[in-house]
C-alpha positions in Angstrom: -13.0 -11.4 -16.1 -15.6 -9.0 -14.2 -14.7 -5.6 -12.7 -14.3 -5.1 -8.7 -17.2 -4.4 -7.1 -17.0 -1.4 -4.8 -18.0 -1.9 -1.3 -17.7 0.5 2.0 -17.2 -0.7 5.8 -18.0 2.0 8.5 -14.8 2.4 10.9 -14.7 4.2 13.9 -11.8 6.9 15.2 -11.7 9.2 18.3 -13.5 12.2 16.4 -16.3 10.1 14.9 -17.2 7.3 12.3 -16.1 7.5 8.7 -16.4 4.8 6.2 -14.0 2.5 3.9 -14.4 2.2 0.7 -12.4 -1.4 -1.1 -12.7 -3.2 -3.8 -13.4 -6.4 -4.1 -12.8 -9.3 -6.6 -14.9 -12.3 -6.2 -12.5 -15.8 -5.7 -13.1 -19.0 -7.0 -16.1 -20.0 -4.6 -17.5 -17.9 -1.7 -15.5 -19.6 1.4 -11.9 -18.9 -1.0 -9.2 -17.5 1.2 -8.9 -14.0 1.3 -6.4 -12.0 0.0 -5.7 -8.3 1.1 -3.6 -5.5 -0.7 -3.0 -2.2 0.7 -1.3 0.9 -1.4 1.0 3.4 -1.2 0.6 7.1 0.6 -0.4 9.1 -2.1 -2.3 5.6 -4.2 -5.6 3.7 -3.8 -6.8 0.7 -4.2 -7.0 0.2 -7.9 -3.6 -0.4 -8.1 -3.7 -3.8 -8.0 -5.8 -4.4 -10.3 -3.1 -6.4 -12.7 -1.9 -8.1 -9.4 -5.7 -9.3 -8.4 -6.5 -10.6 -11.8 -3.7 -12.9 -11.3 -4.6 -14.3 -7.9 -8.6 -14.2 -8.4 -8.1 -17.8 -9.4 -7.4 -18.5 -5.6 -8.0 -15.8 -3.7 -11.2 -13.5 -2.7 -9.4 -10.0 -3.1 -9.6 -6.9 -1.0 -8.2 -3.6 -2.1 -9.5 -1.2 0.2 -8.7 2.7 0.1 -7.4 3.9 2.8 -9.1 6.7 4.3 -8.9 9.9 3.1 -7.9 8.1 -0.1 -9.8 7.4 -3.6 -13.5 6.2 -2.6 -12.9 6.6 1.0 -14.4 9.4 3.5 -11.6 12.4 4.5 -11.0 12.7 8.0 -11.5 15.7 9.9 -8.7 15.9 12.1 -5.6 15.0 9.9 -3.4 14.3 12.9 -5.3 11.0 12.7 -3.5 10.2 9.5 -1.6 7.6 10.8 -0.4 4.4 10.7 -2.4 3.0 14.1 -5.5 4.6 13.1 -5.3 2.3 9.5 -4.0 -0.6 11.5 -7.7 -0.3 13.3 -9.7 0.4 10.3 -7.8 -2.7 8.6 -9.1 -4.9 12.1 -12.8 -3.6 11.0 -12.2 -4.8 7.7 -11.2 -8.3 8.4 -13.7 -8.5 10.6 -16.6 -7.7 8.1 -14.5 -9.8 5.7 -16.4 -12.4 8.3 -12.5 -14.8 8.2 -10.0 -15.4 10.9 -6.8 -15.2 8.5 -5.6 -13.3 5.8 -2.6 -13.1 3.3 -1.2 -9.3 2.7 0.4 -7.5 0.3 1.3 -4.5 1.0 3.1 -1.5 -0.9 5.3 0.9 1.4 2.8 2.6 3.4 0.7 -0.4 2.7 3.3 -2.6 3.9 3.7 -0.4 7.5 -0.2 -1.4 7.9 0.5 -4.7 7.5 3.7 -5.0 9.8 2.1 -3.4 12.4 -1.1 -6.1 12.1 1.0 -8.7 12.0 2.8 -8.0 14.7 0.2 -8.3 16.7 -1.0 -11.0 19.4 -3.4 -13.7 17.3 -2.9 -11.6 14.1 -5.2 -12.2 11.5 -1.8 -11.8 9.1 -0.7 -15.7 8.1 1.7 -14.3 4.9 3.0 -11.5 4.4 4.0 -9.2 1.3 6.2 -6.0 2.2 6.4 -4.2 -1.1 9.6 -1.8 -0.8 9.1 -0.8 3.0 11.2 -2.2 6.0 11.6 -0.7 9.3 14.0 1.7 8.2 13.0 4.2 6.0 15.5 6.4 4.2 15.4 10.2 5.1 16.6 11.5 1.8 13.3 8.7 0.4 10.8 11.2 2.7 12.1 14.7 2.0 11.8 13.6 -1.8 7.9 12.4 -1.4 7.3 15.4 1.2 8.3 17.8 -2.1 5.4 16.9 -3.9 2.7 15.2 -1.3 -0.5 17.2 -0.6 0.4 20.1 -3.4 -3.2 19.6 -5.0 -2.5 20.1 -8.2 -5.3 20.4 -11.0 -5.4 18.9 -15.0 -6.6 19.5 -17.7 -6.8 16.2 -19.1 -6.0 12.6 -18.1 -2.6 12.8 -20.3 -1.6 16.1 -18.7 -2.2 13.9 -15.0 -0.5 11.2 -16.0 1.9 13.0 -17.2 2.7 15.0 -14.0 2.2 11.7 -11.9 5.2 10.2 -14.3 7.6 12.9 -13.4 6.6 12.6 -9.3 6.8 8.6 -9.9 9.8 8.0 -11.6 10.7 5.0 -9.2 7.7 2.7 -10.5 9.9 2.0 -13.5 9.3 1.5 -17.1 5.8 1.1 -18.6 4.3 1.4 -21.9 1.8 4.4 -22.5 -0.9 2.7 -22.3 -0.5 1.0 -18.9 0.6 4.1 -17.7 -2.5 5.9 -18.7 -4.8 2.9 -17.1 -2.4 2.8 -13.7 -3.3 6.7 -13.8 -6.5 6.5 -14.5 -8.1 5.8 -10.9 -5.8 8.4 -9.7 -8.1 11.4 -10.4 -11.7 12.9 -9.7 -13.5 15.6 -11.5 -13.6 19.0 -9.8 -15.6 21.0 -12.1 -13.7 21.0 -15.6 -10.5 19.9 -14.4 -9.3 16.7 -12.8 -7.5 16.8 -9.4 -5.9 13.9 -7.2 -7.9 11.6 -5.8 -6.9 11.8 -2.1 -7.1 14.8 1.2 -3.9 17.2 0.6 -4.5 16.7 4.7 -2.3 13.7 4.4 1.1 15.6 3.9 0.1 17.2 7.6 1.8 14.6 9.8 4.8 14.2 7.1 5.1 18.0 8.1 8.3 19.1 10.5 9.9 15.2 10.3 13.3 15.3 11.2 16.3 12.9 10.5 16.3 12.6 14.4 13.0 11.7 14.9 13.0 9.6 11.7 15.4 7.6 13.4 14.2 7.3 16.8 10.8 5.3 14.8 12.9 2.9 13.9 13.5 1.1 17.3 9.4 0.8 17.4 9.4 -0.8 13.9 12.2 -3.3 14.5 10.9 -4.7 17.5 7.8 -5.0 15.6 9.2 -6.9 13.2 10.3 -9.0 15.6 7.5 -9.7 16.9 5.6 -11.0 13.1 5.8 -14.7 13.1 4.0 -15.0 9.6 6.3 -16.5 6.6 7.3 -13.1 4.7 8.3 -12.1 1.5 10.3 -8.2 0.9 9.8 -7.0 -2.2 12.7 -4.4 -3.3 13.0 -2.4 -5.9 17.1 -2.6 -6.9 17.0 1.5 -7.3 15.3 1.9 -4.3 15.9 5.4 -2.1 13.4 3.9 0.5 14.3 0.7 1.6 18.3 0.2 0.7 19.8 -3.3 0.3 21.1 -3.5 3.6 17.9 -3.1 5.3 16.1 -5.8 3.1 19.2 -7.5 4.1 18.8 -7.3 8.1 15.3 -8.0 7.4 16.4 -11.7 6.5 18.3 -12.1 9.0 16.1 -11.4 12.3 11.7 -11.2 12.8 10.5 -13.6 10.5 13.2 -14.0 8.3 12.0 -12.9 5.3 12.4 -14.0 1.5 13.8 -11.1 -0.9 12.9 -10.5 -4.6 15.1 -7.8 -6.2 13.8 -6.0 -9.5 16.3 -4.7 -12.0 15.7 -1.1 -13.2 13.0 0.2 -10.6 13.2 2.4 -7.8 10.4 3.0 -5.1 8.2 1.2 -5.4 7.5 -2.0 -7.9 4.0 -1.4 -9.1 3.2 -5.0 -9.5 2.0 -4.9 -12.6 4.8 -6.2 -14.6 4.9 -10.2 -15.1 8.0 -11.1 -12.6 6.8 -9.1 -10.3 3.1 -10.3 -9.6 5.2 -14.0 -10.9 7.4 -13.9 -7.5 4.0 -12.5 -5.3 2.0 -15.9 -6.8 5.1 -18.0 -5.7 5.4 -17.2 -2.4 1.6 -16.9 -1.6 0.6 -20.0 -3.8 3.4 -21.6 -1.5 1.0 -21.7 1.7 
């Protein structure tokens, strides 16, 4: 099966026009439904990669970066690091995508993209895939990525990255040494004779001064916009999760859309889905439509 090929959509925000980068895997013919997946905080695109290979069959698959992420321009004013500023580039997307309707997958930050797309009037979101994200978001989960986000830390090697990413990651659960070191691999860029993280250390700017109170006062927004998403939806949750607890996933059944939930034994935040029962229970409910 051939690589991604990497593409880049121009996007606009109130300080100026920055580009996109995503990766895209070519479907089974060129009008094939599309498919988009959207990472973590501190990830990129090529995290799907396992996850793609198993729905090119179907799908045409997007795995953008978002910006200020792997291939993707930084911005200058990190106060637009946001979620409504990705919801936007994510409408410019689609829309270059040239289709109507999309399925999503989407891993915690990924998945806040996608809720609040869906959410919206005539979204382009007809299936959705929250990945270990719900509208409430664990306090203790955001001090503990807020400890290492935006450190910039340099390597020495790939192994010596990896490595470190391990230690900061130790909710993706178990994988061999090998697949750790090709999950990893995208992760980095060269900066001279050392490797560094792919993405702007700007990003850990509006994580900067959140409080428990204010945590909590976002979640009133987030509910009602998961009541408001009328696509068929699918939670993902890791059982060791210290982002999105079993109750929430719970609620999240209950009310909105009424979503599906998959629970996976030994792993924290977030699944990674690259393990078979993991991408398995994505293919079911997707292949479902």
């Amino acid at each position: 099966m051939s690589d991604p090929t990497l593409k880049r959509v121009q996007c606009l925000s109130p300080v100026g026009l920055h580009h996109m980068a995503y990766w895209e895997w070519a479907g089974p013919s060129p009008d094939a439904p599309v498919l988009v997946c959207v990472h973590g905080l501190s990830r990129q695109g090529r995290d799907f990669d396992a996850l793609a290979r198993a729905m090119c069959e179907r799908y045409r698959v997007v795995c953008p970066d978002v910006v200020g992420r792997g291939h993707s321009d930084w911005l200058p004013n990190p106060a637009l690091y946001q979620i409504p500023s990705y919801v936007a580039d994510m409408v410019t997307l689609i829309a270059r995508l040239g289709t109507d309707q999309v399925h999503w997958v989407g891993t915690s930050m990924g998945g806040l993209i996608g809720l609040g797309l869906a959410a919206q009037k005539r979204s382009p979101i007809t299936r959705l895939v929250l990945n270990d994200v719900g509208p409430t978001i664990e306090f203790a989960s955001l001090q503990r990525i807020g400890q290492y986000l935006g450190k910039g830390p340099t390597f020495a090697t790939l192994e010596e990255g990896a490595d470190y990413l391990k230690r900061v990651s130790v909710g993706f659960g178990p994988h061999s040494k090998e697949a750790w070191l090709e999950l990893s691999k995208p992760m980095f860029r060269q900066a001279g004779e050392r490797l560094r993280l792919h993405y702007d250390p700007s990003i850990a700017i509006p994580m900067t001064g959140i409080t428990q109170e204010m945590a909590t006062a976002g979640e009133a927004a987030l509910w009602a916009a998961w009541d408001a998403v009328e696509a068929p939806t699918l939670v993902l949750r890791g059982a060791d999760s210290d982002l999105l607890s079993r109750a929430t996933a719970e609620a999240m059944g209950h009310r909105g859309p009424c979503a599906q939930l998959a629970e996976f034994a030994g792993v924290g935040h977030a699944p990674t889905l690259q393990a078979a029962d993991q991408i398995a229970a994505v293919r079911a409910f997707l292949f479902s439509a």
